[in-house]
Legacy VTK file of the C-alpha trace (Angstrom):
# vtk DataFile Version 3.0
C-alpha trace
ASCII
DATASET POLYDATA
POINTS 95 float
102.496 101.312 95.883
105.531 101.865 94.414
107.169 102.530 97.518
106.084 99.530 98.852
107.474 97.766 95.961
110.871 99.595 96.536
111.019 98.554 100.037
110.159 94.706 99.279
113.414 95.027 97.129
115.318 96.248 99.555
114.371 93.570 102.304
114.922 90.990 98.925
117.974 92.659 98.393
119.234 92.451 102.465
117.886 88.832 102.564
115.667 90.024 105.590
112.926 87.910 105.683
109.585 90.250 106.000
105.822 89.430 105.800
103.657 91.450 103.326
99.752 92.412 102.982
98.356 93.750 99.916
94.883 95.268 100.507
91.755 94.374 97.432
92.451 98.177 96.342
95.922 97.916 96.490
95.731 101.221 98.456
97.124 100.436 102.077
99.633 97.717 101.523
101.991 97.073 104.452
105.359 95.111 104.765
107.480 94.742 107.990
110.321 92.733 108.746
109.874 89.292 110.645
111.496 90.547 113.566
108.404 93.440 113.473
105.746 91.385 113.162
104.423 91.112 116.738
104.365 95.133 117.199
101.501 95.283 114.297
100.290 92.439 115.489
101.251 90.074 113.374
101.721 86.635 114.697
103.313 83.824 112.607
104.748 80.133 112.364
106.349 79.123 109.115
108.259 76.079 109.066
110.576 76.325 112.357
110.162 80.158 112.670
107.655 81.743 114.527
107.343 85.083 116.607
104.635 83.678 119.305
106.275 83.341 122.715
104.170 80.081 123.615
104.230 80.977 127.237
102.354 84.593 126.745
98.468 84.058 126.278
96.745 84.680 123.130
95.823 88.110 121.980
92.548 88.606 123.846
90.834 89.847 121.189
90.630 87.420 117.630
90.642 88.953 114.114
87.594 89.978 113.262
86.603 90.958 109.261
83.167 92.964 108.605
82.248 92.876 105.124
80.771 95.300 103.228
79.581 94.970 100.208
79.738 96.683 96.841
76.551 98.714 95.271
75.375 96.037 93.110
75.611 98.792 90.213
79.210 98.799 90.740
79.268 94.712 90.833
76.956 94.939 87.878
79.499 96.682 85.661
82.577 94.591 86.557
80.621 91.250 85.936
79.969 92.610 82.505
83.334 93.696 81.755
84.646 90.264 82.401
82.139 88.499 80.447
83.057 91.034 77.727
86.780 90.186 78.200
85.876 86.460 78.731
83.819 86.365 75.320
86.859 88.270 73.471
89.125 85.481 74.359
87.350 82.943 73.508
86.428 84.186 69.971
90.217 85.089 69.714
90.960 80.908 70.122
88.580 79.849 67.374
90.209 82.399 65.300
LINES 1 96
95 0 1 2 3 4 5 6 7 8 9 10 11 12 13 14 15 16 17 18 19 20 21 22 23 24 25 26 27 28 29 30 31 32 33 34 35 36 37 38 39 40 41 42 43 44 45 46 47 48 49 50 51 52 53 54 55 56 57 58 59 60 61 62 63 64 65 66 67 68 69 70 71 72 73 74 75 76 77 78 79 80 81 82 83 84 85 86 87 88 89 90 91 92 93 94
């Protein structure tokens, strides 16, 4: 990650406009410049700028996201260590 971090500074630091995705686990983030979008492919329109040649057809096939979910053990321990942090700060206010 901190690699990733270094090389979002350097884009910042260029003014070269990039796109960024951070992964839940933070453990496969990715950042490209604009003008490398389209070879991941990435496809964007942001105000006037936009890497789709409107005369090309649509990638054939569309983004599709399987899900897959946590053991509930695992979910089971992170909803209780939020309601533990939750019920912390909320005795720290009436303090």
């Amino acid at each position: 990650m901190k690699h990733w971090i270094e090389q979002a500074n350097a884009f910042g630091k260029q003014r070269e406009p990039f796109l960024f995705l951070i992964d839940f686990e933070q453990q496969k983030p990715l950042i490209v410049p604009l003008a490398e979008a389209k070879q991941y492919g990435l496809y964007f329109e942001i105000e006037q700028h936009s890497n789709r040649d409107w005369q090309e057809s649509a990638p054939q096939q569309p983004l599709q996201l399987q899900p897959t979910p946590m053991p509930l053990a695992r979910y089971q321990q992170g909803f209780e260590l939020v309601q533990q942090l939750n019920l912390s700060d909320h005795v720290a206010m009436q303090l």
